[in-house]
C-alpha positions as CSV (number, residue, x, y, z in Angstrom):
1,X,-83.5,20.9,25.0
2,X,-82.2,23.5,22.7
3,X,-80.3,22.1,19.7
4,X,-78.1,25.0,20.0
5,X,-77.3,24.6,24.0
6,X,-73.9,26.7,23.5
7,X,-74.4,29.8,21.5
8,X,-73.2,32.9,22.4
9,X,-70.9,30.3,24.4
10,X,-66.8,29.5,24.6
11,X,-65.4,26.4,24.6
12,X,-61.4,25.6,25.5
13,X,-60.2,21.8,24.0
14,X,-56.8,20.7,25.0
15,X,-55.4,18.1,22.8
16,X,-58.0,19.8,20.1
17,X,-55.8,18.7,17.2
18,X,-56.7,15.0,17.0
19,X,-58.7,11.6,18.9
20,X,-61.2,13.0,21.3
21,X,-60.0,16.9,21.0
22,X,-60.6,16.6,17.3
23,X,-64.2,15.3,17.6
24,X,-65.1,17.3,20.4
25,X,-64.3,20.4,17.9
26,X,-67.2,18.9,15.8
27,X,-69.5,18.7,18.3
28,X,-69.4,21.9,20.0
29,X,-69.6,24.0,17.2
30,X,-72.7,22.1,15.9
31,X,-74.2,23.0,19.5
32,X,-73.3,26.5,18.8
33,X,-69.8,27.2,20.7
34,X,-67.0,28.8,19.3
35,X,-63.9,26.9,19.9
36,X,-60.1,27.4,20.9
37,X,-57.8,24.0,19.7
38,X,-55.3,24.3,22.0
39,X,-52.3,21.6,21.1
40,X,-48.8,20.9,21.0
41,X,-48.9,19.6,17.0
42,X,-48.8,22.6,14.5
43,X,-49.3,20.9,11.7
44,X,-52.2,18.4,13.0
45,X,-53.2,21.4,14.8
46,X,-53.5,23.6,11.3
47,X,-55.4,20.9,9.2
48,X,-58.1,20.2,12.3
49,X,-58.4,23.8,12.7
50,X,-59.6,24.0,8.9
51,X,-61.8,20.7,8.5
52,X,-63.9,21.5,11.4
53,X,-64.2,25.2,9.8
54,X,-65.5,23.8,6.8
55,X,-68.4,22.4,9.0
56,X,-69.5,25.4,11.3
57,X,-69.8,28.9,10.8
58,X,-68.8,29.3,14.4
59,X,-65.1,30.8,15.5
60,X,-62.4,27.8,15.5
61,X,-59.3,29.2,16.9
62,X,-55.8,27.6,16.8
63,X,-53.0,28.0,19.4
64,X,-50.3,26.0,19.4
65,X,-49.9,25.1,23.0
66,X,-47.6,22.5,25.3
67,X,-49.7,22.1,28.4
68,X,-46.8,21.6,30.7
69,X,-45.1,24.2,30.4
70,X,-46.6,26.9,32.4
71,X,-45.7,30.1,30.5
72,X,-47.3,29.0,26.8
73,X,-50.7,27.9,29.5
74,X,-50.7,31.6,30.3
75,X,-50.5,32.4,27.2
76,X,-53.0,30.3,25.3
77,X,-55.3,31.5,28.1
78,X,-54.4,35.5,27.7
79,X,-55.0,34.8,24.2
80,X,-58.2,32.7,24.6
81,X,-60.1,35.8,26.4
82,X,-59.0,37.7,23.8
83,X,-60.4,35.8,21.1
84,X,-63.6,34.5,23.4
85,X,-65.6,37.0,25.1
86,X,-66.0,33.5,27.6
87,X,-65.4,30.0,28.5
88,X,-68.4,28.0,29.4
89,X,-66.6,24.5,28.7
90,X,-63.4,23.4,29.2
91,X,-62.2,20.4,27.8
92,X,-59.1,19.5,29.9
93,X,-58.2,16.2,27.1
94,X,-54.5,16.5,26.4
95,X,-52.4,13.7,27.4
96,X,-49.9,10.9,26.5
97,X,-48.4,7.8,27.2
98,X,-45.0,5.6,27.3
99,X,-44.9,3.2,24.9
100,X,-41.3,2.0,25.9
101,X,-44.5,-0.8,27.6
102,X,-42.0,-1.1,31.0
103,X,-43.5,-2.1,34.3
104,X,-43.1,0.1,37.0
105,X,-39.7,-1.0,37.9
106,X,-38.3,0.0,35.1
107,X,-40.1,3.4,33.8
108,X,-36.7,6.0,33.3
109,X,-37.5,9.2,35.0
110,X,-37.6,11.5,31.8
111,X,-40.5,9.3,31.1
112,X,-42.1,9.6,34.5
113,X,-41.3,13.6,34.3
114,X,-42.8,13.5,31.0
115,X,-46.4,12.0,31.4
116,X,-46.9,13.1,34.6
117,X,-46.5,16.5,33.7
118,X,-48.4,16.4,30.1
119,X,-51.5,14.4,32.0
120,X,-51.8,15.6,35.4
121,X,-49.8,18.9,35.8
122,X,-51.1,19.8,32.3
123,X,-55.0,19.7,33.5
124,X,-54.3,21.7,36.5
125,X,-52.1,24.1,34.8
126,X,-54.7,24.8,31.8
127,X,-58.0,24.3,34.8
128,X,-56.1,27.6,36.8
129,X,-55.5,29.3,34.0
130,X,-59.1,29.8,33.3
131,X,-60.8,29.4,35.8
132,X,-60.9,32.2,38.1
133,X,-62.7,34.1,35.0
134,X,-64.9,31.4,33.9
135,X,-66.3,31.5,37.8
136,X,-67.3,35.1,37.5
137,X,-68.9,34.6,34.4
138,X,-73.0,36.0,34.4
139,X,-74.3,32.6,33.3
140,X,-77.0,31.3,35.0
141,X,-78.0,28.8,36.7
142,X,-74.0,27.5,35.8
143,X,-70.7,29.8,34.9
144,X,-69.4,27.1,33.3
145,X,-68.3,23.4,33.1
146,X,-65.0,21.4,33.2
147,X,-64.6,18.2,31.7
148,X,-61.9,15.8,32.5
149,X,-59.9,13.1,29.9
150,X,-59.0,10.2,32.3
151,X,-59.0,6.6,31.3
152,X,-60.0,3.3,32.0
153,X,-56.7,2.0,33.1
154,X,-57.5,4.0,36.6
155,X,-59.8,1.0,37.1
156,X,-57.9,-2.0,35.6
157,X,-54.3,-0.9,35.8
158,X,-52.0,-2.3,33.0
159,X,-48.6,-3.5,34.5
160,X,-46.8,-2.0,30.6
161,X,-48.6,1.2,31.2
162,X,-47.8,2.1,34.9
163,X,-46.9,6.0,34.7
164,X,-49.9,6.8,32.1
165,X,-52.1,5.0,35.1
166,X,-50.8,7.0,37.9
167,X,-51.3,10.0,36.2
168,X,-54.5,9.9,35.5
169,X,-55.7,8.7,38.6
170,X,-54.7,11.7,39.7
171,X,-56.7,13.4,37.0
172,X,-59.8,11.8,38.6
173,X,-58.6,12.8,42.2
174,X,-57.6,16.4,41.1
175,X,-61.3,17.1,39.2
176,X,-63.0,15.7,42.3
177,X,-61.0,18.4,44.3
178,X,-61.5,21.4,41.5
179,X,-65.6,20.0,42.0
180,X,-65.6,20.8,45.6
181,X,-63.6,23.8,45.0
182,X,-65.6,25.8,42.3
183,X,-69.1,24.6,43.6
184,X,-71.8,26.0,42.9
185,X,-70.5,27.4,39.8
186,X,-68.6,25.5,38.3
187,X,-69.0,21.5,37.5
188,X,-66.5,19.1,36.9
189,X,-66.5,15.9,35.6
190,X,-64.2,13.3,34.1
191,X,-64.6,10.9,31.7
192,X,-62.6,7.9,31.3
193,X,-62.4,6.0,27.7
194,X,-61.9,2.6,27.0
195,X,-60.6,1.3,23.7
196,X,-61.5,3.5,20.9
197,X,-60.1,3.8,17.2
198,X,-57.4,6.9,18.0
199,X,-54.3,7.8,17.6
200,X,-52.8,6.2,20.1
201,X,-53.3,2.9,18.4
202,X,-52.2,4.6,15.1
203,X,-56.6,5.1,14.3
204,X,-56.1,1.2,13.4
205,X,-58.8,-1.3,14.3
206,X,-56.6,-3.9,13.2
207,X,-54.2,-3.0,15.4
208,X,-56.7,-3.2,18.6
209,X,-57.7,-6.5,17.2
210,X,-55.0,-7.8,17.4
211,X,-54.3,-6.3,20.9
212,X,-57.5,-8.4,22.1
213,X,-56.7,-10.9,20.9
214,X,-53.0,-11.4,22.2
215,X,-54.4,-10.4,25.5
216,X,-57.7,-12.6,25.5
217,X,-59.9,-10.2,25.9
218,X,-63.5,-9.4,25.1
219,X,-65.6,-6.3,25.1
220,X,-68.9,-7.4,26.2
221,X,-71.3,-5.5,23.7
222,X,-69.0,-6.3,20.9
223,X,-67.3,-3.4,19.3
224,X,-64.0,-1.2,19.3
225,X,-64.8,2.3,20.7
226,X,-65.4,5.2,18.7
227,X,-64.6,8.8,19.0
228,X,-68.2,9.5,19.1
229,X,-69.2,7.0,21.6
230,X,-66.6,9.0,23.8
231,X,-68.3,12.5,22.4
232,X,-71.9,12.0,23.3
233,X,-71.2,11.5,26.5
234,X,-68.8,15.0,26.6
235,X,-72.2,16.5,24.7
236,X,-74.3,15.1,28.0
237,X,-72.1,16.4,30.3
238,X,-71.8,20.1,28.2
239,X,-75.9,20.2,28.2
240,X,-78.0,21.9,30.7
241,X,-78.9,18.1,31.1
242,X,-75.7,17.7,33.6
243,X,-76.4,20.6,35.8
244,X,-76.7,18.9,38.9
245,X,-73.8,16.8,38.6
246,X,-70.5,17.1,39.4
247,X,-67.3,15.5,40.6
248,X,-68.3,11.9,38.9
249,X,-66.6,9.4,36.7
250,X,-68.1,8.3,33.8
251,X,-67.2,5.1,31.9
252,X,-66.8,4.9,28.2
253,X,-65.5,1.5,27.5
254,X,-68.5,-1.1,25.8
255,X,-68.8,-2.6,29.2
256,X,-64.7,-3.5,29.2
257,X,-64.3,-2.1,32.7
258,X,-67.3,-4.5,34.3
């Protein structure tokens, strides 16, 4: 395979600034993409935006964007096509959770309002944005790919995390839908992460130690999750190695989810 599978190619990353966005940023440009970080932080948004710079040579392009809100989609998208002359990949990764750890009896509905819309209405808002030019793109045999951010808590739902499970079980139902949609042209896939070193447990292993702990539980080939682990498998599914799959669900969890 060509080391440099994405030049001359676009690349969109919600949630670009940091976890899975930020090492995606790496990635893709060392495959030859240039790259809009599309993210809600500024400031988080700013520093990624010049680290991964320092690494490529490629474009790395910053927009400050709240996926939920429909008018700044439209406008990180307008803005995207006029910075990228396409979008082969779109990273659909921005989301966020409750940590208020209620059961589902409890969640308030500004919470409910609020995850649902950054993790489920947020994919398909940034997904329409895009894709009706990404599908009429003259790339061959493929016009471009979509990859999902969903989790593992679609398989084992956790009873203190019950909105941030709902919503992205829809994210797995909604890219199986946009699959069947934009086939042949477009493939879409989702990924779902276990427990990796990011910020949402504060980048601290000690933190998901202790989590295991208290909860008894062992991930069968020993390790915490990394960003990377969680990157390769985006790098897979970005390669012409993928092209004849779409609309599945890939596990990234060190065998957690058996």
């Amino acid at each position: 395979m060509d080391e440099k599978f994405l030049e001359g190619k676009g690349a969109v990353i919600t949630g670009g600034a940091s976890g899975f966005g930020r090492g995606a940023a790496y990635t893709l440009t060392e495959k030859g993409a240039d790259v809009v970080l599309a993210d809600i932080n500024e400031e988080l948004l700013e520093e990624t935006t010049t680290k991964v710079e320092q690494t490529t040579t490629k474009k790395v392009i910053p927009i400050v964007c709240d996926v939920s809100i429909s008018d700044q989609v439209k406008a990180m998208a307008k803005q995207t096509f006029e910075e990228l002359n396409n979008v082969f990949i779109l990273f659909n990764n921005a989301g966020t959770a409750d940590y208020s750890l209620r059961d589902i009896t409890q969640v308030k509905e500004v919470d409910w309002d609020r995850i649902l819309n950054v993790n489920l209405k947020g994919q398909w808002l940034v997904a329409n944005s895009l894709l009706k030019k990404m599908r009429k793109q003259p790339f061959e045999p493929l016009a471009g790919k979509m990859i999902c951010t969903s989790s593992m808590g679609t398989k084992q739902l956790s009873p203190i995390l019950p909105t941030y499970c709902i919503s992205k079980v829809g994210v797995i139902a909604m890219a199986k839908l946009f699959a069947k949609a934009l086939a042949p042209k477009i493939t879409v896939n989702t990924i779902l992460p276990g427990i990796h070193t990011t910020g949402i447990y504060l980048n601290s292993e000690d933190l998901i130690r202790t989590m295991l702990k208290a909860g008894n539980t062992r991930i069968p080939l020993g390790r915490i999750g990394t960003v990377e682990d969680v990157t390769n498998v985006l790098m897979s599914l970005a390669s012409p190695a993928s092209d004849y799959i779409t609309g599945q669900e890939f596990l990234v969890t060190g065998g957690l989810a058996i």
